[in-house]
C-alpha positions, 0 to 999 in steps of 0.5 A: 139053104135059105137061111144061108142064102138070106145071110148072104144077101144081108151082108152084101146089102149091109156092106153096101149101105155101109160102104155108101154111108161112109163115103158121103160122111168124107164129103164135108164140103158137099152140100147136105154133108155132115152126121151121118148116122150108120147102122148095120143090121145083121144077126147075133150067130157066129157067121154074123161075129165075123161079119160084126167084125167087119163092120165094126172096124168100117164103123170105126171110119165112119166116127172118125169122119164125124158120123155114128155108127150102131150095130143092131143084132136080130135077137134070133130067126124065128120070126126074121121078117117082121123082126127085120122091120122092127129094127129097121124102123128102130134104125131109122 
């Protein structure tokens, strides 16, 4: 159950960032405007092809926008949290 609920909250947080990345990429003439780098993180399994789905094609606004965007798979859940740092460190 709490596997679910955490893939959950991974996918609304990831969208969300997503949706806010986006929407600054539009904003060319906004001061700081430009590149943007996006990644989404989320994991390798079935449910997360979906959402990977998803995110690639809201991923595929952001290149056109002039921003890049990279999907980044957790390899597996046995140790999700200090794996979940890692790759966003590495996303950083």
């Amino acid at each position: 159950m709490l596997h679910k609920k955490l893939n959950w909250w991974l996918v609304i947080a990831m969208l969300a960032g997503l949706l806010l990345s986006a929407n600054t990429g539009f904003a060319k003439d906004a001061p700081g405007a430009g590149a943007k780098h996006v990644c989404a993180i989320g994991g390798a399994d079935a449910f997360f092809a979906v959402v990977k789905n998803g995110a690639d094609l809201a991923g595929s606004l952001v290149e056109a926008a002039g921003s890049k965007y990279t999907w980044i798979a957790l390899p597996n859940y046995d140790n999700i949290g200090p794996d979940m740092v890692k790759l966003i460190e590495q996303a950083v």
